[in-house]
C-alpha positions in Angstrom: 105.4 72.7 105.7 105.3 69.0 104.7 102.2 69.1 102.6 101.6 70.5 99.1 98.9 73.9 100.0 95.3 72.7 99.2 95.7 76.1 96.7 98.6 75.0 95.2 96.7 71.6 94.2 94.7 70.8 91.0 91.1 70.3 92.0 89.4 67.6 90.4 85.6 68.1 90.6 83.1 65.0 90.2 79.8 66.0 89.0 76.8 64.1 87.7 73.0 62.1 88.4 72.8 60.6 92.0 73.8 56.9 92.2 75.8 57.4 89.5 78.6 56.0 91.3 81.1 59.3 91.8 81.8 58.5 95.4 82.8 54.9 94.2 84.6 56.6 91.8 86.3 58.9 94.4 87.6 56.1 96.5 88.4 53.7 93.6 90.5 56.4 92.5 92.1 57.4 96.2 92.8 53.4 97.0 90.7 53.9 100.5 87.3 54.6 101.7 87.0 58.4 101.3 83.2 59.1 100.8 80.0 56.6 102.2 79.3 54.7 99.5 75.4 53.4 99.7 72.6 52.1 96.8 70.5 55.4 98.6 70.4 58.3 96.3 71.7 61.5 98.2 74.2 59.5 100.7 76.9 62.3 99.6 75.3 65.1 101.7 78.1 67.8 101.2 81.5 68.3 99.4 83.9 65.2 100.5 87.7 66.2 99.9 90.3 63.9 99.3 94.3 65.4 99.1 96.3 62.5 97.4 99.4 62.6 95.0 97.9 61.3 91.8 101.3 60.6 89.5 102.6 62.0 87.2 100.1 64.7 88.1 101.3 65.3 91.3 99.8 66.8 94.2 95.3 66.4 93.5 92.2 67.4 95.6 89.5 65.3 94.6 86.3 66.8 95.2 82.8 64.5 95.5 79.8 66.0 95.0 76.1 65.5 95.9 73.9 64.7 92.3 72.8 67.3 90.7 69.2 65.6 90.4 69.0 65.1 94.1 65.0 65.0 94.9 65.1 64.2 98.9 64.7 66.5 101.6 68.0 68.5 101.9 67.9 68.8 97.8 68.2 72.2 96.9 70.9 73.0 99.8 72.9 70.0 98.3 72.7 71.1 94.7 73.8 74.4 96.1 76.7 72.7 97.2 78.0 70.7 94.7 77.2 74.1 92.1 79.7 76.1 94.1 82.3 73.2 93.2 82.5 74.7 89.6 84.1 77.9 91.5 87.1 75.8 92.7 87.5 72.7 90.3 90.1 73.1 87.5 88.8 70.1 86.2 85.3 68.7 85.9 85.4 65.1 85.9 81.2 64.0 84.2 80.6 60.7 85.8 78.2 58.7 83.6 76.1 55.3 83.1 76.4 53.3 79.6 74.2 54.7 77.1 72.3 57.4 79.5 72.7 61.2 79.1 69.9 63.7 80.5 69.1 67.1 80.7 71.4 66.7 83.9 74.4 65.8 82.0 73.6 68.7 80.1 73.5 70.9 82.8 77.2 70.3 83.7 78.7 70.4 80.0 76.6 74.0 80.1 78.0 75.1 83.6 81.6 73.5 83.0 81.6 75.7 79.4 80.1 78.8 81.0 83.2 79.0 83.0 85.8 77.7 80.7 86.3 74.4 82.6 87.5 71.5 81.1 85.3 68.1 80.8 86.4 64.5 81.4 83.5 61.8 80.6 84.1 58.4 82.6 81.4 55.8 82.2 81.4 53.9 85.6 79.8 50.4 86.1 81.4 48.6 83.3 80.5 45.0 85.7 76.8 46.3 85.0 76.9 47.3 81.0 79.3 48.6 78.5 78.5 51.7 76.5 77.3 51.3 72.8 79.5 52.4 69.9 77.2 55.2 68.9 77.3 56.4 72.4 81.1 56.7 72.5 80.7 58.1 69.5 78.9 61.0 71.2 81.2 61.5 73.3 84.8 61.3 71.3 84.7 65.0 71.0 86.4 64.6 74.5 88.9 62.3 73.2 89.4 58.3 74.0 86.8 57.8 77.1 88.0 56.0 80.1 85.3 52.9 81.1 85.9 51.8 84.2 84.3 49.4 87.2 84.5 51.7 90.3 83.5 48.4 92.5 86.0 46.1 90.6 90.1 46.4 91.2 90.7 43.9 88.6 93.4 46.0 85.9 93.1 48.9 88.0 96.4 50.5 87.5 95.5 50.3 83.4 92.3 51.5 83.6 93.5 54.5 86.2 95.7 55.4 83.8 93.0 55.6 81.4 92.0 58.7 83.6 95.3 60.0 84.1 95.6 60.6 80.7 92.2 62.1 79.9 93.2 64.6 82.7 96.0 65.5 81.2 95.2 65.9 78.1 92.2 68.1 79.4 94.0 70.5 81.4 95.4 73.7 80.2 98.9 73.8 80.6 99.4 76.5 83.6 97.8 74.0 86.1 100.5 71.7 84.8 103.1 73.7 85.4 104.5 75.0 88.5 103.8 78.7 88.6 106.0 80.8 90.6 105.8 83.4 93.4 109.4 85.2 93.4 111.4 83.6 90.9 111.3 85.8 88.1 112.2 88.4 90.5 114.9 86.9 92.2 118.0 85.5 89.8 119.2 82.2 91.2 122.3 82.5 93.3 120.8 86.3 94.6 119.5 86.8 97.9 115.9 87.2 99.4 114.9 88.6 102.6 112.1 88.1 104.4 111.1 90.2 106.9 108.7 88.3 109.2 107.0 89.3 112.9 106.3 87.2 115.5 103.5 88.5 117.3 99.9 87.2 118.6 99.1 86.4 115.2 102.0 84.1 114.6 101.3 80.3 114.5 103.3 78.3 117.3 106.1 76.5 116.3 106.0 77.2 112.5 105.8 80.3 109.8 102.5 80.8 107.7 101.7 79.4 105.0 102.7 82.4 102.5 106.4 82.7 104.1 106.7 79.0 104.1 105.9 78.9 100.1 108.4 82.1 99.1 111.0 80.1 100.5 109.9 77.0 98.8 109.9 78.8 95.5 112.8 80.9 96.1 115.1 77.2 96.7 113.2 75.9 93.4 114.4 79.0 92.0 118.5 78.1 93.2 118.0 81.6 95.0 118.5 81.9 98.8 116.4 82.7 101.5 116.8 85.0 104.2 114.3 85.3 107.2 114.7 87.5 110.0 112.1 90.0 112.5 111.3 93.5 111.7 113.4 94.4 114.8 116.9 92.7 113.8 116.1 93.6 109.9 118.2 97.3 110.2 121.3 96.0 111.4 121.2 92.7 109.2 120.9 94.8 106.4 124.5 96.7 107.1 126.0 93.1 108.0 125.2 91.8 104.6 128.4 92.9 101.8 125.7 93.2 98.8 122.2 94.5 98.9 119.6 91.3 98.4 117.5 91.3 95.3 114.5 91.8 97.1 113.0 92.1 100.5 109.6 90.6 101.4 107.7 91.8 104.2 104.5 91.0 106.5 102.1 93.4 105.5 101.5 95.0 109.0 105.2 96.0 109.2 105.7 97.5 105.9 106.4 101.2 107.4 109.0 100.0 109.3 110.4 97.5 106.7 109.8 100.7 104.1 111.8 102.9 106.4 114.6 100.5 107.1 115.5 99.8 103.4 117.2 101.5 101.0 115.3 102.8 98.3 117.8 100.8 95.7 116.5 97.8 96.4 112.9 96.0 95.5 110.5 95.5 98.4 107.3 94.3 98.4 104.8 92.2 100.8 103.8 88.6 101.4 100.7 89.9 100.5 100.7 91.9 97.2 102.9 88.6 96.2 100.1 86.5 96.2 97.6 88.9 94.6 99.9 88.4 91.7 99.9 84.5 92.1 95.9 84.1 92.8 94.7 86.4 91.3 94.9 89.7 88.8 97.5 92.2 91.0 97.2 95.5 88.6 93.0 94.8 89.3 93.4 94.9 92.5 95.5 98.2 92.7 93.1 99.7 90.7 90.5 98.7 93.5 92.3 100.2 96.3 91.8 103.8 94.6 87.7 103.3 95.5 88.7 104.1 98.7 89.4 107.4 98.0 85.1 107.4 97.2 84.0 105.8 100.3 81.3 107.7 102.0 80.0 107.4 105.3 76.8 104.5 105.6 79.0 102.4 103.0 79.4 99.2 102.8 82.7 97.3 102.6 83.3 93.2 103.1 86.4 92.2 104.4 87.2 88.3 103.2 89.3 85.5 104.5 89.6 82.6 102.5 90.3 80.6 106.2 88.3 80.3 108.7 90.2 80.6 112.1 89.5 81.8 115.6 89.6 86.1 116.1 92.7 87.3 118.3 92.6 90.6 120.2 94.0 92.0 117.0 93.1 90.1 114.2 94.2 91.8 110.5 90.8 91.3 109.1 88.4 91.6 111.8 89.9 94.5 113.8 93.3 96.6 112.1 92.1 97.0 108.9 88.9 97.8 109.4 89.8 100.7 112.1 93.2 101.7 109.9 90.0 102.8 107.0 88.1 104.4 109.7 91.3 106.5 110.7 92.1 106.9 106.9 88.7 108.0 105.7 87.5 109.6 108.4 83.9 108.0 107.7 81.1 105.7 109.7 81.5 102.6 107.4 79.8 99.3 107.4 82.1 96.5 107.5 80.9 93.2 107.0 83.3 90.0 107.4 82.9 86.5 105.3 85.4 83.7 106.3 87.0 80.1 104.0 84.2 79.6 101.3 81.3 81.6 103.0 81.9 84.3 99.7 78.4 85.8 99.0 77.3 84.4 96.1 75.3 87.4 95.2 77.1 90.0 96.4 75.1 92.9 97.9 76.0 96.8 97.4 79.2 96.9 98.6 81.5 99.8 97.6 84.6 97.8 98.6 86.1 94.3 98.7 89.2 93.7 100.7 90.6 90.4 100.3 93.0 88.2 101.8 96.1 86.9 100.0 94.0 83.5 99.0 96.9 81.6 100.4 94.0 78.9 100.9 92.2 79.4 97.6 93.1 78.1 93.6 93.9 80.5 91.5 90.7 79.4 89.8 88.5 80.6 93.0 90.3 83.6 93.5 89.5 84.7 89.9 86.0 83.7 90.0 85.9 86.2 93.2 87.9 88.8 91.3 85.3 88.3 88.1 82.3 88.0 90.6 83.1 91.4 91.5 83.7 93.3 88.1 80.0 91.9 87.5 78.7 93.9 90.0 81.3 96.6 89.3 82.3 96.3 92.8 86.0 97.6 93.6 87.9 94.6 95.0 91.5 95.3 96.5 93.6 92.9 99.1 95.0 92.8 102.5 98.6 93.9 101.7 97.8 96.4 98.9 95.2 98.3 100.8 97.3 98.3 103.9 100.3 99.8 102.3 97.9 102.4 100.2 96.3 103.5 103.8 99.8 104.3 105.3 101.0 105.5 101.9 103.7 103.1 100.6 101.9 101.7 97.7 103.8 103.3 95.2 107.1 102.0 97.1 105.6 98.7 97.8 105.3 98.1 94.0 108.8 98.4 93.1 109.4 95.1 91.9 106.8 95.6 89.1 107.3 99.0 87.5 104.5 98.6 85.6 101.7 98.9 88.4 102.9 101.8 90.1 101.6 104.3 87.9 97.9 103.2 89.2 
């Protein structure tokens, strides 16, 4: 893995009027032509994304939107678009002209507060006309506002620092911060294994992104990494002098992994890890006991946050949906949404299974999660409600006493 996860970046939303200048914006920021720049309102016709490393930040996904007053053709699907950026963005970045605010600007303050998000106000086209005191004014409640030219380099490195600052003044400090995945359950200088297939499913040439990232943060922990197959895990296990702090395991091996270790020592999966990292992990135990009310006709959506061609037996599409058949006994209807495809309405479903979210913020994953509770749908993931249909939850859990009385 030689690039930061897209999940693991902050997302940096640009919202505002079209022809405001936010792809200008976008690229003056990135150093290089990311989105078409053009005088035409509407020329951003879906979500552009930029990865960069903006320092001291770090690792960004810029995010250009179509205008939220769009009038051509395509309007309403574009507005859709650029609506469903509040979902991911941890940051709303309000792209403005000197001395204009509208209803639209309004709009995004509104839907930015509705879902906690932080605000940035940058007035673009400076060359054109600088803002009036009294409208700074308006704005100071967001702090010192950055005024920028987004067609001028001249002082570019002050004035983008400017915006570095307002971002990080604006951000709450966990997106700052680095979170972790197993470090406060391995102690540096203790020993992590991770038990890992290689089947059909397995990428070519490299692990998945989950097992790539535990090993990541189990180094920037100063723990140590293990990784071996479910086949050769038994006999490494009586090689090794003291039992490792924890064993991780792919989610469709856990029986055997369960089996194979003693029941002193923490286990868990890949899976139920990142439920905890995304997302709310006791919520989503609590989800896996609807199954237990399933009745036959019901419907249940199993969804991946990536989008990726169907093997013979692909988790989503085909074992977990025939391992609840087997469990339940019942005729269910099981419908499948892939990446950011996530109903944004969500129908009467009796069941949500999730992926990990590897590919998702935690800031999506929790808009999925409260997206749910609105509709008082149960939602549970991959890894938890495979280890609850072959009944080692409660062993699966170990590493967080807490949860296992759900």
């Amino acid at each position: 893995m030689n690039r930061t996860p897209a999940g693991m970046r902050i997302q940096i939303g640009f919202f505002g009027r079209a022809n405001v200048g936010k792809s200008s914006l976008v690229n003056w920021i990135a150093g290089q032509q990311v989105s078409i720049v053009s005088p035409v309102p509407g020329t951003t016709t879906d979500v552009v994304e930029k990865a960069i490393e903006l320092l001291p930040l770090g690792p960004v996904t810029l995010l250009d939107t179509g205008g939220l007053d769009d009038a051509s053709v395509l309007a309403s699907k574009r507005i859709e678009r650029t609506r469903r950026v509040f979902d991911r963005a941890d940051i709303a970045v309000l792209v403005l002209e000197a001395d204009v605010w509208t209803a639209f600007e309004d709009e995004v303050v509104a839907e930015a507060a509705r879902r906690g998000l932080p605000v940035v106000p940058v007035i673009n086209k400076s060359d054109v006309r600088h803002p009036s005191g009294n409208y700074l004014a308006r704005l100071a409640v967001h702090g010192p506002v950055p005024v920028v030219s987004a067609v001028s380099f001249a002082d570019r490195d002050h004035h983008l620092a400017d915006i570095k600052e307002a971002l990080i003044r604006a951000l709450p400090p966990d997106r700052l911060q680095a979170p972790t995945l197993v470090g406060d359950l391995v102690p540096p200088g203790r020993l992590c294994v991770l038990v890992v297939p290689i089947d059909l499913q397995a990428p070519k040439g490299r692990l998945i992104l989950p097992q790539a990232q535990v090993l990541r943060d189990l180094l920037d922990s100063d723990a140590a990494g293990l990784v071996v197959k479910e086949r050769e895990y038994a006999a490494l296990l009586d090689r090794l002098r003291d039992p490792p702090a924890l064993v991780v395991c792919d989610s469709q091996v856990v029986m055997k992994v369960v089996a194979d270790t003693p029941p002193t020592v923490p286990l868990t999966t890949f899976s139920i890890l990142f439920a905890r990292f995304k997302g709310d992990l006791a919520e989503m135990v609590r989800g896996a006991r609807a199954i237990e009310r399933l009745r036959d006709g019901d419907r249940v959506l199993v969804a991946e946050a990536c989008s990726h061609h169907a093997l013979e037996d692909d988790i989503g599409r085909v074992k977990i949906p025939r391992w609840l058949r087997q469990y339940t006994g019942l005729d269910l209807r099981i419908d499948v949404a892939c990446g950011r495809d996530y109903p944004a309405d969500l129908p009467d479903y009796r069941l949500i299974i999730h992926c990990g979210g590897c590919m998702l913020t935690r800031r999506e994953m929790l808009n999925r999660l409260n997206r749910a509770g609105e509709r008082r749908t149960p939602i549970t993931n991959y890894g938890i409600c495979i280890a609850y249909l072959q009944g080692v939850l409660d062993r699966a859990l170990s590493p967080f006493p807490g949860l296992r009385e759900l």
